[in-house]
C-alpha positions in Angstrom: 68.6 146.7 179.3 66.0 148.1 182.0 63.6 145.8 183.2 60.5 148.7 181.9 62.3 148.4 178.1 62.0 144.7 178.3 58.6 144.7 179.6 57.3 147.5 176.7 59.9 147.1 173.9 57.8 149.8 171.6 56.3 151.8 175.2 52.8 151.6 176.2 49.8 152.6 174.3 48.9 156.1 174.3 45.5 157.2 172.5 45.9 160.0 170.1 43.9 163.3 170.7 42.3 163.0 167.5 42.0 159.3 166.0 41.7 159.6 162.0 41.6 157.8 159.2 45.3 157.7 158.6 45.4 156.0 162.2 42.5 153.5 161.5 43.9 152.4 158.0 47.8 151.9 159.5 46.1 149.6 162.8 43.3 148.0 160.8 46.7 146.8 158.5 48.3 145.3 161.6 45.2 143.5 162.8 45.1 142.1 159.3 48.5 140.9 159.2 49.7 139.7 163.0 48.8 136.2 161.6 51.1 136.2 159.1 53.8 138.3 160.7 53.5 135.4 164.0 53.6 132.6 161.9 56.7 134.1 160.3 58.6 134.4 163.9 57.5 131.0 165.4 56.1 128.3 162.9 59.6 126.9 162.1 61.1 127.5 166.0 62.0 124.4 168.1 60.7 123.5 171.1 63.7 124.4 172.8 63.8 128.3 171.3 59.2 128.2 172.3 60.8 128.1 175.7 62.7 131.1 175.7 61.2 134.3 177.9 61.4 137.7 176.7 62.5 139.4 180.3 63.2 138.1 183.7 59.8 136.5 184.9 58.1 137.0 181.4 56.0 134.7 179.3 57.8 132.1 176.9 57.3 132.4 173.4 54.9 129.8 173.5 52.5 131.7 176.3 52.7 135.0 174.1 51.2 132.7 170.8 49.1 131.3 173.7 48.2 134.8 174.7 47.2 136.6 171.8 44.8 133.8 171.1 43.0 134.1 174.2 43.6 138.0 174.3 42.5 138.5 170.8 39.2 136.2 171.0 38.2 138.4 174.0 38.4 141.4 172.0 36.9 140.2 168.9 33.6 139.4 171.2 34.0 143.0 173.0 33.6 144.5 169.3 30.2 141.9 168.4 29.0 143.1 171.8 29.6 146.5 171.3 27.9 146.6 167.9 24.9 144.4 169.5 24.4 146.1 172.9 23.9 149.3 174.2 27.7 150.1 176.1 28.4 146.8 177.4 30.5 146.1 180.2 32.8 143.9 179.4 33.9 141.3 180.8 37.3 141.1 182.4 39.6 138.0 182.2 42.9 137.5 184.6 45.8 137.1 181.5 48.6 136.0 184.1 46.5 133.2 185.6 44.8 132.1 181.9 49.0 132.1 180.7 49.6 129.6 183.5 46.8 126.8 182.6 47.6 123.7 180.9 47.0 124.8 177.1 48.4 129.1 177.8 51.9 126.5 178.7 51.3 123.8 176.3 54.5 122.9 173.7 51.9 123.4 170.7 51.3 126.1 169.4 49.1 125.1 166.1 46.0 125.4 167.5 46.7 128.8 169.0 47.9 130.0 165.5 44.6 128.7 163.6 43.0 130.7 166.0 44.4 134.2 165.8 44.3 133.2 161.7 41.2 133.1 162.3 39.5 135.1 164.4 41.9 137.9 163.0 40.1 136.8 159.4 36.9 137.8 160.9 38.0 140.6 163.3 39.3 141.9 159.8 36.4 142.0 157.7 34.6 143.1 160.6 36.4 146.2 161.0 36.8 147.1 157.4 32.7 147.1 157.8 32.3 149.7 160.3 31.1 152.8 160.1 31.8 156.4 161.4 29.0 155.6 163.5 30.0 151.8 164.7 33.7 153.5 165.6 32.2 155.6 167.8 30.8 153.4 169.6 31.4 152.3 173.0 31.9 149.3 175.7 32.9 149.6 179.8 35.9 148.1 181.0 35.5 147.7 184.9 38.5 146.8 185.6 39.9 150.2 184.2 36.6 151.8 184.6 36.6 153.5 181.5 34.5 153.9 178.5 36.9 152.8 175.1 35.1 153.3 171.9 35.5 150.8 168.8 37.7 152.9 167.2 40.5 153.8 170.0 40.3 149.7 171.1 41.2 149.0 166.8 44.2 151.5 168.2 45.0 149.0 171.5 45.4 145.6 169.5 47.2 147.6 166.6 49.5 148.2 170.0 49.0 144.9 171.6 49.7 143.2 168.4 52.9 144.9 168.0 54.1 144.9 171.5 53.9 141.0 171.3 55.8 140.7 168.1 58.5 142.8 170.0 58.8 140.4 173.0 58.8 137.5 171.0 61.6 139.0 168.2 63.4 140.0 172.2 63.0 136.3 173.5 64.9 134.9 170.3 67.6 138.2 170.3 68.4 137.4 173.4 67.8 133.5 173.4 65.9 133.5 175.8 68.4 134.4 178.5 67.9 136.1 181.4 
Protein backbone atom coordinates (compact mmCIF):
# COMPACT_ATOMS: atom_id res chain seq x y z
CA UNK A 1 0.00 0.00 0.00
CA UNK A 2 1.37 3.68 -0.91
CA UNK A 3 2.57 5.60 1.85
CA UNK A 4 -0.23 8.71 0.60
CA UNK A 5 -3.22 5.76 1.05
CA UNK A 6 -1.98 5.02 4.43
CA UNK A 7 -1.54 8.53 5.40
CA UNK A 8 -5.44 9.51 3.92
CA UNK A 9 -7.29 6.15 3.97
CA UNK A 10 -10.75 8.03 2.78
CA UNK A 11 -8.38 11.12 0.73
CA UNK A 12 -8.29 14.55 1.95
CA UNK A 13 -11.10 16.90 2.52
CA UNK A 14 -12.40 18.68 -0.30
CA UNK A 15 -15.21 21.38 0.34
CA UNK A 16 -18.28 21.04 -1.80
CA UNK A 17 -19.20 23.94 -4.20
CA UNK A 18 -22.46 24.26 -2.71
CA UNK A 19 -22.75 22.92 1.10
CA UNK A 20 -26.57 21.96 1.76
CA UNK A 21 -28.58 20.58 4.03
CA UNK A 22 -28.18 17.08 2.91
CA UNK A 23 -24.36 17.67 3.62
CA UNK A 24 -24.89 19.37 7.10
CA UNK A 25 -27.42 16.60 8.40
CA UNK A 26 -24.94 13.44 7.11
CA UNK A 27 -21.61 15.51 9.05
CA UNK A 28 -23.67 16.91 11.97
CA UNK A 29 -24.55 12.67 12.30
CA UNK A 30 -20.79 11.95 12.43
CA UNK A 31 -19.93 14.60 14.91
CA UNK A 32 -22.70 13.11 16.95
CA UNK A 33 -21.62 9.66 16.84
CA UNK A 34 -17.48 9.52 16.69
CA UNK A 35 -17.77 8.86 20.51
CA UNK A 36 -19.54 5.92 20.22
CA UNK A 37 -18.11 4.72 16.97
CA UNK A 38 -14.25 5.28 18.99
CA UNK A 39 -15.21 3.70 21.92
CA UNK A 40 -16.40 0.72 19.85
CA UNK A 41 -12.73 0.34 18.08
CA UNK A 42 -10.58 0.88 21.26
CA UNK A 43 -12.36 0.58 24.78
CA UNK A 44 -11.80 -3.24 24.87
CA UNK A 45 -8.01 -3.11 23.00
CA UNK A 46 -4.88 -4.10 25.05
CA UNK A 47 -2.16 -2.16 25.66
CA UNK A 48 -0.18 -4.06 23.36
CA UNK A 49 -2.72 -3.49 20.16
CA UNK A 50 -2.94 0.88 21.64
CA UNK A 51 0.60 0.63 20.45
CA UNK A 52 0.16 -0.23 17.10
CA UNK A 53 0.75 2.68 14.28
CA UNK A 54 -1.38 3.10 11.34
CA UNK A 55 1.66 3.74 8.60
CA UNK A 56 5.40 3.98 8.82
CA UNK A 57 6.12 6.95 11.21
CA UNK A 58 2.34 7.44 12.22
CA UNK A 59 0.66 8.00 15.52
CA UNK A 60 -0.26 4.82 17.67
CA UNK A 61 -3.69 4.21 18.36
CA UNK A 62 -3.41 5.61 21.52
CA UNK A 63 -2.00 9.24 20.10
CA UNK A 64 -5.04 9.26 17.53
CA UNK A 65 -7.72 8.80 20.82
CA UNK A 66 -5.09 11.36 22.21
CA UNK A 67 -5.55 13.49 19.21
CA UNK A 68 -8.96 13.92 18.57
CA UNK A 69 -9.35 15.05 22.11
CA UNK A 70 -7.00 17.75 21.80
CA UNK A 71 -8.04 18.37 18.00
CA UNK A 72 -11.63 18.28 18.76
CA UNK A 73 -11.55 20.65 21.96
CA UNK A 74 -9.77 23.20 19.73
CA UNK A 75 -12.50 23.17 17.34
CA UNK A 76 -15.31 23.15 19.59
CA UNK A 77 -13.76 26.73 21.03
CA UNK A 78 -13.14 27.93 17.28
CA UNK A 79 -17.14 27.44 16.82
CA UNK A 80 -17.91 29.46 20.66
CA UNK A 81 -15.55 32.04 19.28
CA UNK A 82 -16.94 32.27 16.04
CA UNK A 83 -20.44 32.74 17.36
CA UNK A 84 -19.04 35.37 20.04
CA UNK A 85 -16.59 37.37 17.97
CA UNK A 86 -16.58 39.19 14.96
CA UNK A 87 -14.11 36.59 12.46
CA UNK A 88 -11.73 35.54 14.90
CA UNK A 89 -8.44 34.35 14.20
CA UNK A 90 -7.91 31.41 15.57
CA UNK A 91 -5.47 30.25 17.20
CA UNK A 92 -3.14 27.59 15.77
CA UNK A 93 -1.75 24.64 17.81
CA UNK A 94 1.42 22.33 16.57
CA UNK A 95 -0.59 18.52 16.51
CA UNK A 96 2.85 16.56 15.96
CA UNK A 97 4.53 18.23 18.94
CA UNK A 98 1.11 18.23 21.30
CA UNK A 99 1.01 14.05 20.03
CA UNK A 100 4.56 13.74 21.50
CA UNK A 101 3.91 15.20 25.25
CA UNK A 102 3.48 12.98 28.14
CA UNK A 103 -0.42 12.50 28.17
CA UNK A 104 -0.84 12.77 23.62
CA UNK A 105 1.62 9.18 24.54
CA UNK A 106 0.17 8.09 27.66
CA UNK A 107 -1.16 4.13 27.87
CA UNK A 108 -4.69 5.56 28.99
CA UNK A 109 -6.91 6.48 27.09
CA UNK A 110 -10.16 7.02 29.47
CA UNK A 111 -9.74 10.37 30.11
CA UNK A 112 -9.25 11.19 26.40
CA UNK A 113 -12.54 9.24 25.58
CA UNK A 114 -14.67 11.17 28.43
CA UNK A 115 -13.50 14.03 26.68
CA UNK A 116 -14.41 13.65 23.03
CA UNK A 117 -17.90 12.08 24.83
CA UNK A 118 -18.09 15.08 25.98
CA UNK A 119 -17.16 17.89 24.33
CA UNK A 120 -18.76 16.10 21.14
CA UNK A 121 -22.14 16.09 23.59
CA UNK A 122 -21.94 19.77 23.55
CA UNK A 123 -20.31 20.45 20.07
CA UNK A 124 -23.61 18.37 19.16
CA UNK A 125 -26.29 20.38 20.57
CA UNK A 126 -24.38 23.28 19.65
CA UNK A 127 -24.58 22.62 16.08
CA UNK A 128 -28.11 21.30 15.84
CA UNK A 129 -28.74 25.14 17.29
CA UNK A 130 -27.28 27.07 14.53
CA UNK A 131 -28.76 28.92 12.16
CA UNK A 132 -28.54 29.80 8.42
CA UNK A 133 -27.07 32.75 9.68
CA UNK A 134 -24.51 31.22 12.49
CA UNK A 135 -23.34 28.61 9.45
CA UNK A 136 -22.31 31.35 7.61
CA UNK A 137 -20.33 32.54 9.73
CA UNK A 138 -16.73 32.88 9.80
CA UNK A 139 -13.21 32.48 11.70
CA UNK A 140 -9.30 33.09 10.25
CA UNK A 141 -7.02 30.38 10.24
CA UNK A 142 -3.39 31.93 9.97
CA UNK A 143 -1.68 29.18 9.50
CA UNK A 144 -3.67 28.47 6.25
CA UNK A 145 -4.65 32.04 5.84
CA UNK A 146 -8.03 31.42 5.00
CA UNK A 147 -11.43 32.38 6.07
CA UNK A 148 -13.54 28.78 6.92
CA UNK A 149 -17.12 29.42 7.81
CA UNK A 150 -19.11 27.39 10.54
CA UNK A 151 -20.66 25.42 8.19
CA UNK A 152 -17.72 24.08 5.81
CA UNK A 153 -15.46 23.54 9.35
CA UNK A 154 -19.00 21.05 10.58
CA UNK A 155 -17.75 19.50 6.93
CA UNK A 156 -13.74 19.22 8.21
CA UNK A 157 -14.34 17.24 11.55
CA UNK A 158 -17.23 15.25 9.70
CA UNK A 159 -13.75 14.41 7.59
CA UNK A 160 -11.32 14.56 10.38
CA UNK A 161 -13.59 12.32 12.38
CA UNK A 162 -13.68 9.79 9.72
CA UNK A 163 -10.24 9.95 8.55
CA UNK A 164 -9.21 8.95 12.26
CA UNK A 165 -11.57 6.10 12.52
CA UNK A 166 -9.83 4.80 9.20
CA UNK A 167 -6.25 4.99 10.59
CA UNK A 168 -7.19 3.43 13.73
CA UNK A 169 -9.49 0.42 11.88
CA UNK A 170 -5.70 0.38 9.49
CA UNK A 171 -3.44 0.15 12.66
CA UNK A 172 -5.47 -2.97 13.96
CA UNK A 173 -5.85 -4.55 9.98
CA UNK A 174 -2.58 -4.41 9.79
CA UNK A 175 -1.46 -5.00 13.50
CA UNK A 176 0.21 -2.47 13.65
CA UNK A 177 3.10 -3.52 11.37
CA UNK A 178 5.08 -1.63 9.37
Amino acid sequence: MELEQLQYPIGKFTVPTEIDTDHIREWKTTIRELPLELEKLVKALPQTELNWIYRPDGWSIKQVVHHLADSHMNSFIRFKLTLTENVPAIRPYEEQLWAATPDGKDDGISASLLIIKGVHSRWSYLIDHLSEQDLNLLYFHPQHQRLYSLKEAIGLYHWHSRHHLAHIRQALQHKGIF
